[in-house]
N, C-alpha and C positions, 0 to 999 in steps of 0.2 A: 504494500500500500504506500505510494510512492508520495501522497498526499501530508503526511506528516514529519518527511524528511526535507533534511533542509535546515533553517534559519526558521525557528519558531521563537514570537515573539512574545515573552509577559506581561501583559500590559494592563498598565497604570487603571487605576479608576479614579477621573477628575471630578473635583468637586470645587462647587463654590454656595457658600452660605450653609456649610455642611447638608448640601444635596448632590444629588449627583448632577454635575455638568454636562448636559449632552450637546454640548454646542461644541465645548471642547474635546468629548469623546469623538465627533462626527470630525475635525480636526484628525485627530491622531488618525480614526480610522484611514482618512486619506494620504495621512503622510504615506501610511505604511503600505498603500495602493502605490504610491506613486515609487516607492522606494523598494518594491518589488520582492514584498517579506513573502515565504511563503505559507506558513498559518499564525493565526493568531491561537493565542490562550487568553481565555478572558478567565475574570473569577478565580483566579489562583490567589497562590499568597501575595502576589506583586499586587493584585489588586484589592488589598486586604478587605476578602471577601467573609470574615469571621464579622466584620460591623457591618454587612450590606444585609437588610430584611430580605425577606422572600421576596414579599415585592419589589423592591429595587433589581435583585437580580433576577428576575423574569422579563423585567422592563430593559434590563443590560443585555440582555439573551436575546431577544425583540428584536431593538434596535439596532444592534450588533449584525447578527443575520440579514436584517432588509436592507440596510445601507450597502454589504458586503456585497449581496446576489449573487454568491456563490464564487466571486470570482478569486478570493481567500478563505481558503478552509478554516470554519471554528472549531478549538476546541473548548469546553467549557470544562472547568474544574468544578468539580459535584464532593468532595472528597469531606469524610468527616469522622468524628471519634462515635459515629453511630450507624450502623449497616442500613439502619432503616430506613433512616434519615437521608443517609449517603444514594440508596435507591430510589427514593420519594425524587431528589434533586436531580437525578440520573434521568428518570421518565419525563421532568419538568422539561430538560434542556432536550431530548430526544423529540418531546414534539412541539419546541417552539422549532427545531431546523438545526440542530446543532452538529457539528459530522464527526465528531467525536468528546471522548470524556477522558479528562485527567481526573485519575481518584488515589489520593494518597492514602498512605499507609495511619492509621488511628491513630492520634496523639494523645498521650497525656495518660489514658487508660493500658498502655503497653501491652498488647496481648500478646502473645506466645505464637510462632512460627505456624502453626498449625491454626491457629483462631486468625492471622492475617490470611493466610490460602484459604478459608471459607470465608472469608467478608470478600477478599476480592470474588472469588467463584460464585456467590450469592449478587453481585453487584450486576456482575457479568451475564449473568443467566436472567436477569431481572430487565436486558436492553436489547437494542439491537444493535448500535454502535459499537464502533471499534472501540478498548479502553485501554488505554495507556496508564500503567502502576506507575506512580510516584514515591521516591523512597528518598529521603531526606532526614537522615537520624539526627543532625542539629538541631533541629526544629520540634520533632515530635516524639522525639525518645524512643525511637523501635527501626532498627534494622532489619528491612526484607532480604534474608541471605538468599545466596546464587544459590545456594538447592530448593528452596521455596520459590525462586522467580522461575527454575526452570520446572517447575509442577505447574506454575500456572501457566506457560505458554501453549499447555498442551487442551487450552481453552481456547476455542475458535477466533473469540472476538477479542480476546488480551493479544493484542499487535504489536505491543510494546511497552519500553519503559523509558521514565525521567530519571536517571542514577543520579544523585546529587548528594554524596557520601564525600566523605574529603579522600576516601581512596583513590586514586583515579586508576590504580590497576585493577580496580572491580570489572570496568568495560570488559577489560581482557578476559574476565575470568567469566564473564557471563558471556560475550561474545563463542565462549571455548562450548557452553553448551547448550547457547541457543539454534534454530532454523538460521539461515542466510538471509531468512523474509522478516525475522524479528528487530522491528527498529531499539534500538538503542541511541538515547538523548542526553547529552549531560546537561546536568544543569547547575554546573559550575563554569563562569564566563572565563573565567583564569587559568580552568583546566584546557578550554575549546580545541587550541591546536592539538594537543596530546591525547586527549577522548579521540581526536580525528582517527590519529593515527592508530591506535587501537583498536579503531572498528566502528566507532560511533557512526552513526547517522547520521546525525545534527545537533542543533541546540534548542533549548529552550531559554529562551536569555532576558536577563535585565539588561545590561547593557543596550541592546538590541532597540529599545524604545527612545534609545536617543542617539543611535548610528547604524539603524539597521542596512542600507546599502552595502556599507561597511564589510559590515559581517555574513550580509548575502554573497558578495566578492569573495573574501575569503574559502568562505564553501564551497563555490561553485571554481576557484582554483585548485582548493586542496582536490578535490573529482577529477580536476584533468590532469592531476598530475605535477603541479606547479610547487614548490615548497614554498610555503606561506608561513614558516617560523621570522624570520625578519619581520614584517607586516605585522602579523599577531603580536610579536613581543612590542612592538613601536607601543601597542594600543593597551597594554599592560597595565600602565596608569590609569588609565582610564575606568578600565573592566573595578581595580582593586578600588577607586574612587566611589564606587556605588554603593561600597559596603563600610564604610566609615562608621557609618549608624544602620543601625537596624533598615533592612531593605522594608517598603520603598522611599526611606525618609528620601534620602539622597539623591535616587531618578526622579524624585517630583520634583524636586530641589531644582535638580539639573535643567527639567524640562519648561521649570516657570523662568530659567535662568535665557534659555533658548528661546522662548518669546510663546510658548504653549502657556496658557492660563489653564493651568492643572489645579492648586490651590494646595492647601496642608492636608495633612494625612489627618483621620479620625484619629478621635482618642480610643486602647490608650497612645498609639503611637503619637507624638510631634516633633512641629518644626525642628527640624537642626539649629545647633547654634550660629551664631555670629562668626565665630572664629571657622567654625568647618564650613558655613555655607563661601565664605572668602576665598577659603583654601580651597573649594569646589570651582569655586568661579575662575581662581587663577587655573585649575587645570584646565576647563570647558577653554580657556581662551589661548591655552597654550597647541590644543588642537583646534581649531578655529572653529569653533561649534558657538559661540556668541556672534551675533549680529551686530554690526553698528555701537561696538565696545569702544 
């Protein structure tokens, strides 16, 4: 499924007067039209979708979809510390139009190897969509090991995974006993050349939302063969820049910095300081991503 490989973008959820912005969503959406991203993810953690109500994100899933008209694949992040729940938001996104679902692994409540293989198999049997496992043990305290990812690939509509472990020889070792058809995504931007080389797929990226061209380059070099470690490392700064604070303080940061009226993150995340939003600003301008500075 060649639809979710590539440059997959995280993207931001803007708000202003703490609602969501769709003036400035319909914005992003076209930048990333025009800058030739090939799927978006909405509703992930970039869009810290833990404050968005049901209704917000149905209205994000809506919106999302009919401005796009298929011409960039969505995926929706449905993922949560409750199978039921995680399924209820899976069927939401399934029949607003969505062409696929990121479902991460339960946070907080850590279950046990065998209770993550039945929450994703229950998710999965529960759609019709492709679902792509999210595994990110920084965040949510539970490690999906490579013998559990590779029990669940032998589920029709599990096509893939987000690996975003600070391993990054995990690709390798899941690469070693998945299909050839099994996507594989890092979702580490620091990692991107090195996942390449290992087998990745693609990305799923923060960065992504304020250089995706960028990073579509890169991809579509490292495919033909081009060594793309100079390039990559140039943009090093950059990628490690977004995570100064807690993601997404920093790409909104960046993106109201670039001239996108994004707004502050909900609580409880906020604004960055004074001092890191400065130091963000001298990076943004040391890559020319400020306008008229």
């Amino acid at each position: 499924m060649k639809k979710f490989k590539g440059l997959g973008v995280a993207l931001i959820t803007p708000f202003i007067n703490d609602k969501v912005n769709y003036k400035s969503l319909k914005e992003l959406l076209n930048f990333h039209l025009e800058n030739k991203t090939d799927f978006l993810v909405i509703l992930g953690t970039t869009a810290e979708t833990p404050t968005l109500s049901y209704k917000e994100r149905k209205k994000i899933i809506k919106f999302t979809v009919k401005h796009m008209k298929g011409i960039i694949p969505i995926m929706v992040g449905v993922g949560s510390n409750n199978t039921k729940e995680t399924i209820k938001m899976a069927n939401i996104a399934q029949r607003l139009g969505a062409d696929g679902l990121l479902v991460v692994t339960p946070y907080y409540n850590r279950p046990p190897q065998r209770g993550l293989i039945e929450h994703f198999t229950q998710v999965a049997y529960h759609t019709n969509l492709p679902v792509i496992l999210y595994n990110v043990p920084s965040r949510t305290g539970v490690d999906l090991s490579v013998s559990s990812i590779e029990k669940l690939t032998k589920i029709n509509n599990i096509i893939g995974i987000k690996e975003a472990s600070s391993d990054l020889n995990k690709i390798k070792e899941i690469k070693d006993v998945v299909s050839p058809e099994f996507i594989i995504l890092t979702g580490n931007d620091e990692y991107l050349a090195g996942a390449l080389k290992l087998g990745a797929s693609g990305t799923i990226s923060v960065t992504a939302n304020i250089i995706p061209n960028i990073m579509v380059k890169q991809i579509n070099d490292f495919n033909k063969g081009i060594d793309i470690t100079n390039d990559f490392n140039h943009y090093l700064k950059l990628h490690q820049s977004m995570f100064l604070e807690s993601n997404p303080v920093m790409v909104k940061q960046a993106l109201n910095l670039m001239g996108f009226n994004v707004g502050s993150p909900r609580l409880p995340l906020v604004k960055t300081t004074n001092d890191l939003a400065l130091k963000l600003k001298d990076i943004l301008n040391e890559y020319g991503l400020i306008k008229n500075d």
